[in-house]
C-alpha positions as CSV (number, residue, x, y, z in Angstrom):
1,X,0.6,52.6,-1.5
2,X,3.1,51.7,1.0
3,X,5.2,49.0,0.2
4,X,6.1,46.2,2.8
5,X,9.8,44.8,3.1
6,X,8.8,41.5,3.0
7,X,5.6,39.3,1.9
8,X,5.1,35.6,2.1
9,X,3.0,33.9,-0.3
10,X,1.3,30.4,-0.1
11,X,0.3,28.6,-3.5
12,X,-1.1,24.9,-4.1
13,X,-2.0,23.7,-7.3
14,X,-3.4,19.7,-8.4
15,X,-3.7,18.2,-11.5
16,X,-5.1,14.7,-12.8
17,X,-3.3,12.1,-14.5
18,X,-4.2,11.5,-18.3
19,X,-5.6,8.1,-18.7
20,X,-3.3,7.6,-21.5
21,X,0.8,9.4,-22.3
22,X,0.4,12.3,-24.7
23,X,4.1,12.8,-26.1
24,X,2.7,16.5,-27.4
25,X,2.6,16.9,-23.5
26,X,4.8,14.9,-21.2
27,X,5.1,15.2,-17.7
28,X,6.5,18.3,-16.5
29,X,7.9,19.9,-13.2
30,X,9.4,22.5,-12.2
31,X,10.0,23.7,-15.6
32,X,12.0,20.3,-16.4
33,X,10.2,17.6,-18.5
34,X,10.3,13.8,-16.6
35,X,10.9,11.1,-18.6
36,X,8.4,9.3,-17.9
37,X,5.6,7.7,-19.8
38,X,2.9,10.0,-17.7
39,X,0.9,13.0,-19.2
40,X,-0.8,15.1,-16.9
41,X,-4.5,17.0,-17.7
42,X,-4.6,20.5,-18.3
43,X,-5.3,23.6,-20.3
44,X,-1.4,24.8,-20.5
45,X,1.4,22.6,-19.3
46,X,-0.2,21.2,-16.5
47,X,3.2,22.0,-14.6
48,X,1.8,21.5,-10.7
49,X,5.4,23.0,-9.2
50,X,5.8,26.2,-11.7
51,X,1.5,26.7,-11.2
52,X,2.0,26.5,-7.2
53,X,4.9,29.1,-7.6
54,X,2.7,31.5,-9.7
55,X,-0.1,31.3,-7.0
56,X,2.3,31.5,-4.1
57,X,3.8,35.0,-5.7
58,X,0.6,36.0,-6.7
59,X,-0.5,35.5,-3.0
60,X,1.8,37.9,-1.3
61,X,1.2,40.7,-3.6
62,X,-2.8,40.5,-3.3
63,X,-2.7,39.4,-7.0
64,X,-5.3,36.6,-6.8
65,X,-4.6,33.6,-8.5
66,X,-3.1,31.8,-11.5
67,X,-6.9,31.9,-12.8
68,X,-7.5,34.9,-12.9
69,X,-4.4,36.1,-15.0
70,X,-4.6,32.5,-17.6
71,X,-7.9,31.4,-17.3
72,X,-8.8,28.0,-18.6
73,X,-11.4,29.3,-21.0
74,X,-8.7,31.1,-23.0
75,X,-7.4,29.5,-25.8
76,X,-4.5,31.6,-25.8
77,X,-3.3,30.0,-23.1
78,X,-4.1,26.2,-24.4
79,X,-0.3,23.9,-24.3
80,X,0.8,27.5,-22.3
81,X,4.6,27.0,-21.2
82,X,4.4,27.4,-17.5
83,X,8.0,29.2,-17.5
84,X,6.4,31.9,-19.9
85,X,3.6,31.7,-17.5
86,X,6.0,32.3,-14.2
87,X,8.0,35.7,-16.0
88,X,4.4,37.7,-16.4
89,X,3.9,36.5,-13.0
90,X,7.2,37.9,-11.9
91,X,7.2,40.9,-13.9
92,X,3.5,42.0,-11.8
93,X,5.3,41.1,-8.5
94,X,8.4,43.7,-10.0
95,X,6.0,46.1,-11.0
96,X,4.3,46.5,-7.7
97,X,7.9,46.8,-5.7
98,X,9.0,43.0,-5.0
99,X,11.2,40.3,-5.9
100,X,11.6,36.5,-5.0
101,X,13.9,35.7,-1.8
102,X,13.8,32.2,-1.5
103,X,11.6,29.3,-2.5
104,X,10.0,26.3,-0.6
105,X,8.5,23.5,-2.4
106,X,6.6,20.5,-1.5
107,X,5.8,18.3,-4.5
108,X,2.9,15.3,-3.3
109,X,3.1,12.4,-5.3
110,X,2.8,8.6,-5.2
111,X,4.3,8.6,-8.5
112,X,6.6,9.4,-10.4
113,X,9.8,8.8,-7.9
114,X,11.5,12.4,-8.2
115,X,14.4,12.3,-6.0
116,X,17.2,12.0,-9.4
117,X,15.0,15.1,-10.4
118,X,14.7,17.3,-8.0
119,X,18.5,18.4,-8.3
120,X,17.3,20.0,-11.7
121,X,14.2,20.9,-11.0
122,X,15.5,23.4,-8.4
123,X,18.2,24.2,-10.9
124,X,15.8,25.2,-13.2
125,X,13.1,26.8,-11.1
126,X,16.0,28.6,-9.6
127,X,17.1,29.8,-13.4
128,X,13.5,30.9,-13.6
129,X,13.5,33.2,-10.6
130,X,16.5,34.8,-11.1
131,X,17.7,33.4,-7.5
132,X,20.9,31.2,-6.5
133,X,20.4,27.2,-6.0
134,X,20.6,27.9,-2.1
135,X,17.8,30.6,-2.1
136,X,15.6,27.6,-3.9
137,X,14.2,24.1,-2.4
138,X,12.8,21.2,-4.0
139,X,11.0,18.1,-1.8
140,X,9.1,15.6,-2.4
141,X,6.8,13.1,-0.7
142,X,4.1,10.4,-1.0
143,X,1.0,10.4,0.7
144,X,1.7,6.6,1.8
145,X,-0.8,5.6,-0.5
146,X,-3.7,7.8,1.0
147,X,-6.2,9.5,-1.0
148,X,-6.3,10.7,-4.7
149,X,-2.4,11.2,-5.2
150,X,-1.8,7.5,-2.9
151,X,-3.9,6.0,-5.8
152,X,-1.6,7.6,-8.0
153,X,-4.6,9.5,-9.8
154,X,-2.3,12.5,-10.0
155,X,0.4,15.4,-8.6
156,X,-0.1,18.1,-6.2
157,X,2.0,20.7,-4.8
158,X,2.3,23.6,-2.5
159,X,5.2,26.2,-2.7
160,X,5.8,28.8,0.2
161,X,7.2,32.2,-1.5
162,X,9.3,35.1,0.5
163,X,9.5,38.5,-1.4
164,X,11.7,41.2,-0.5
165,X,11.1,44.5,-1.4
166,X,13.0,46.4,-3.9
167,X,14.3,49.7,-4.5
């Protein structure tokens, strides 16, 4: 196998809003729990940013997806901690020769407001990667009120991943 100096990776992920606040799982992103009263559905975590990062590395190393390593129908992975998640991720990308660069990630939602987050979010998801703040960013935006996140039915996000080959 020849190795490539550099990959990019894509990865999206969505998830649904719980009709009512579980505080067994609160809202988190990026590996950083909101405080807000918002639960979101899903068989681990349901952490949109951390899942979108996963497919995004998985991506650029022809690794599938998310799915395919923690599929839903496992109960191992039931209330799974995304971060936990994200290192067996990272140690397949290691294993087949690459290593995060930088970052780039767009969270979608109507709500909650995440600008007073996203400062630890990309502290955190930084932390996570093994990479400096600068090699990591965080954004978010609405949909203006347009479609299933405008009608604040739930989160998505999409991450855009460089890897660098390593020796």
């Amino acid at each position: 196998m020849t190795t490539q100096a550099m990959r990019i990776g894509h990865g999206f992920d969505v998830h649904r809003f719980s009709a009512e606040f579980n505080a067994d799982k609160p809202l988190t992103l990026g590996g950083c729990v909101i405080p807000e009263a918002m639960s979101l559905e899903a068989h681990s975590d349901g952490d949109v940013v951390l899942h979108a990062v996963c497919d995004a590395i998985l991506g650029a190393v022809a690794a599938g997806d998310i799915g395919d390593l923690f599929p839903d129908t496992d109960p191992a992975f039931a209330g799974a901690d995304s971060g936990v998640l994200l290192n067996q991720v990272l140690a397949l990308a290691n294993e087949r020769g690459y290593v995060p660069g930088n970052v780039d990630v767009t969270v979608v939602a109507q709500v909650p407001k995440l600008a007073k987050h996203r400062q630890a979010m990309q502290q955190r998801l930084a932390e996570l990667l093994k990479l400096g703040s600068d090699s990591v960013n965080i954004k978010a935006t609405t949909t203006e009120r347009l479609g299933y996140v405008g009608r604040e039915e739930g989160i998505a996000c999409h991450c855009v991943v460089l890897l660098a080959a390593h020796s």
